[in-house]
PATORDO-113175 format. One record per residue (C-alpha): x, y, z. Coordinates in steps of 0.001 Angstrom, whole numbers, plus 500000, padded with zeros to 6 digits. Example, Ala and Ser with C-alpha at 12.3 -4.5 7.8 and 13.67 -1.06 7.14 Angstrom:
2
512300495500507800
513670498940507140
// end
This chain:
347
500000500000500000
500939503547498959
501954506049501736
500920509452501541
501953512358503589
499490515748503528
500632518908504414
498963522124505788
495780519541506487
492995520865507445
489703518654509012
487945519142505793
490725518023503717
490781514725506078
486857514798505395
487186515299501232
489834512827501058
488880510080503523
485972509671501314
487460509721498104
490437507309499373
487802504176499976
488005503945495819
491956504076496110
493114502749499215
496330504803499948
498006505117503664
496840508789504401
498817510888507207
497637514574507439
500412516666509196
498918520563510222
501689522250509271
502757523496506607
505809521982504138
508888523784504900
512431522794505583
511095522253509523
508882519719508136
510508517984505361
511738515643507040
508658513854507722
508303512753504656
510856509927505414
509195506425504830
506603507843502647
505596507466498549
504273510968497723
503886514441499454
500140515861498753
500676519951499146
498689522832499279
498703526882497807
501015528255500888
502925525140501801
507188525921500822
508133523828497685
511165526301497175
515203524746496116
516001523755499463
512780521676500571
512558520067497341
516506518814497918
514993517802501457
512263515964500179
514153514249497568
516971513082499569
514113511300501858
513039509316498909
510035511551497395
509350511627493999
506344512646493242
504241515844494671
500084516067494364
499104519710494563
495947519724495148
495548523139493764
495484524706490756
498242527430491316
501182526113492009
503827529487491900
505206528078494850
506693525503493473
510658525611492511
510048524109489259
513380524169488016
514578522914491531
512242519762491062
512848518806487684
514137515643486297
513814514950490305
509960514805491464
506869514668489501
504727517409490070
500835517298489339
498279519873490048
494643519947490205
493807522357486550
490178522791487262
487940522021490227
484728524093490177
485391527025488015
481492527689489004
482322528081492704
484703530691492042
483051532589489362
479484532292492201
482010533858494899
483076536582492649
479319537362491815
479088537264495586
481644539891496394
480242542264493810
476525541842494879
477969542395498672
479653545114497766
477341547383495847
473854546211498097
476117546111501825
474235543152502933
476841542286505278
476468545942506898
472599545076506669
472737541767508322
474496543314510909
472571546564511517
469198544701511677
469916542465514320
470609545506516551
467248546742515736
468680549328513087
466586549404510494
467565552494508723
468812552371504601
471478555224505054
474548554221504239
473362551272502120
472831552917498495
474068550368495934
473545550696491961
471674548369489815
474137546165487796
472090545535484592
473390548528482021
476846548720483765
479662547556481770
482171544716483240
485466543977482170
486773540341482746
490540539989482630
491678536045481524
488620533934479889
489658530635480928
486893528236482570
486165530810485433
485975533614483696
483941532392480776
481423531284483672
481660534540485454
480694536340482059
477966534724481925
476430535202485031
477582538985484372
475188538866481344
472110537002483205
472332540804485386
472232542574481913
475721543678481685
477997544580479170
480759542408479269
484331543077477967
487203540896478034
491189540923478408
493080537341477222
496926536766475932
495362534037474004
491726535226473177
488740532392472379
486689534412469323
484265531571469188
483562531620473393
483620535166472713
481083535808469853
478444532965471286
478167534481474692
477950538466473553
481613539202474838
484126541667473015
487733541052473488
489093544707473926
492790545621474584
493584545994478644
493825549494478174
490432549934476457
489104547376479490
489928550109482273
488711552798480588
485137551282480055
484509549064483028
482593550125486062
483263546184487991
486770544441486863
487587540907487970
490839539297487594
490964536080486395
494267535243485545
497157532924486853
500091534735488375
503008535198485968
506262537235485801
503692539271483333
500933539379485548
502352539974489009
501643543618489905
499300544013486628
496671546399488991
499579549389490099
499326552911489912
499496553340486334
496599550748485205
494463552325488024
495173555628486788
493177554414483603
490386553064485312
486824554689485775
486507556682488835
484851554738491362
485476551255489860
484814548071491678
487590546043491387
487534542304492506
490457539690492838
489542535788493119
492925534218491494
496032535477493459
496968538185495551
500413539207493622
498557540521490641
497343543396492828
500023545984493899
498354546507497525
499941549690498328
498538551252495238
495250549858495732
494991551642499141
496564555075497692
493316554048494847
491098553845497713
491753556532499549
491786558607496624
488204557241495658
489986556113492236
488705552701493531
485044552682494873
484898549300496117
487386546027496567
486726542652496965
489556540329497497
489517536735498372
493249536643497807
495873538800499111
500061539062498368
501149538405501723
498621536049502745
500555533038503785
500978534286507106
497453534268507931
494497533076505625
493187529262506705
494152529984510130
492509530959512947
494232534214513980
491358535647516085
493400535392519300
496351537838517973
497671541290517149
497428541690513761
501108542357512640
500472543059508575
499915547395508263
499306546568505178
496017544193505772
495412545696508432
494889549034506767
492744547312504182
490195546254507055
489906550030507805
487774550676504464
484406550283504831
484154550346500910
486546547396501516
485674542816501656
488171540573502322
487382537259502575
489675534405503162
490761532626499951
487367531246499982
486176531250496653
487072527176495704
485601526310498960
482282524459497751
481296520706498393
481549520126494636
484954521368494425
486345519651497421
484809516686495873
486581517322492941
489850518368493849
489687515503495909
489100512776493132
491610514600490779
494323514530493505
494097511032494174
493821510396490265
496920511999489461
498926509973492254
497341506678490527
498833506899486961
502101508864488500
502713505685490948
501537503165487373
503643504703485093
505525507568485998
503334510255484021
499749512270484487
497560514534481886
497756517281485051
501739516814485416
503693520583485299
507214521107484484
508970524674483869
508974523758480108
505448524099480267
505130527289478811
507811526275475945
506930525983472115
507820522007472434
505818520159475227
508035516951476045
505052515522478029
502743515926475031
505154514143472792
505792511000475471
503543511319478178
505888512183480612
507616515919481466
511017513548482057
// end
């Protein structure tokens, strides 16, 4: 039997994957903590190490875990920019979860906008103190208003279309654009530029890239409506904070929603409730009202537990048969020539 060591563990991980292991059968130990070069060691004695969005897959952990035997790594992510993939190559398998429930974070985008323009959280929490007054509470209606989607892979063709069940205009920002996604769901593909200048709600969508980290800064704000919503669901390095607060407090940006934030290792998935908060940056964030942050949330859904679950313990099944998976990632990924396309394998 198989022996597989998780990382950064949390009960509902141990409830996802309990259930999907009966139809696999692997020796499951969930460690709390976080992989780091504390915790490497642990993986002595075991097949694969399952890891997670914050866990430490830098140079020096990945020499760690390969010199205690591992060779092959199950994100069970998507993103996986914490990965040393040059460090792990020809060394560990990686695989990653591509797609989980691009619905649940598309529905928790929708959520954050709807939030943030009708303040039902300052609502709910007004009314059951027996305040029942509406000032303060003035949203907008969204049907009319124009929204500009930035990457149009699965989540943000899904979020487009809930966009256009409100009525919206929808515009659209991709490297690689799809024309016929594009002209069957009423989307235009307009340069970035052309994005900020028309979009009154903005939602990134994109993976984080040398190109993409620090996309939102204080020059593609400067282009932006006055008053824009802007709202982050993929990862917190494609927002320059700093500028977004300088936005804010400027009124440049009229509302935020962020599920994901650049320094958020340190405290999102924990329970830090008991503590000073040490991050002035966060912590000035939490001082907007015009501000919602919520906790890297967005994928957290039965069905995409479920899935990410399944696809996890998939990938480990034809990585421990034969060496190779359909959701393996190398740093010649992004290459013209895709070794793993041509024999199944990334080495």
């Amino acid at each position: 039997m198989k022996k597989i060591i998780f990382f950064d563990a949390k009960p509902y991980d141990q409830e996802f994957f309990d259930a999907a292991n009966k139809r696999h059968g692997y020796e499951i130990k969930y460690i709390g903590g976080r992989l780091s070069a504390d915790t490497a060691p642990l993986a002595a004695g075991y097949d694969a190490v399952c890891a997670f969005v914050n866990d430490d897959l830098s140079a020096p952990v990945v020499d760690l875990l390969y010199n205690n035997g591992i060779r092959m790594i199950a994100m069970r992510c998507a993103g996986y920019n914490n990965v040393d993939l040059k460090a792990v190559y020809e060394k560990i398998h990686v695989a990653r979860v591509p797609a989980y429930s691009p619905y649940a974070v598309a529905e928790h985008a929708v959520a954050l906008i709807l939030t943030l323009n009708r303040k039902t959280h300052k609502a709910y929490n007004r009314t059951r103190e027996s305040n029942f007054a509406l000032g303060g509470l003035l949203g907008f209606d969204l049907h009319g208003k124009t929204a500009g989607v930035i990457g149009t892979g699965r989540i943000g063709q899904i979020l487009a279309g809930l966009l256009k069940g409100f009525g919206m205009r929808v515009l659209a920002f991709d490297r690689f654009p799809n024309a016929d996604w594009s002209a069957g769901a009423g989307v235009e593909y307009v340069s970035l530029e052309e994005l900020y200048r028309q979009s009154d709600i903005i939602s990134l969508h994109c993976p984080l890239t040398p190109e993409t980290e620090h996309m939102i800064n204080a020059a593609s704000l400067a282009q932006m409506k006055h008053g824009v919503m802007l709202i982050n669901t993929s990862r917190g390095a494609l927002i320059q904070t700093q500028d977004l607060i300088d936005a804010l407090k400027s009124g440049k940006i009229g509302f935020a929603g962020l599920d994901v934030y650049e320094e958020e290792d340190e405290y999102f998935f924990e329970d830090r409730s008991g503590e000073v908060l040490t991050d002035d940056v966060l912590a000035r964030l939490f001082t907007f009202p015009n501000v919602l942050v919520t906790a890297h949330q967005a994928f957290f859904t039965k069905e995409a537990l479920t899935n990410i679950a399944e696809t996890t313990l998939a990938n480990l099944d034809t990585l421990f048969r034969d060496g190779s998976s359909v959701n393996e990632i190398c740093y010649r990924c992004n290459k013209n020539s895709c070794l793993r396309k041509e024999s199944g394998k990334c080495f």
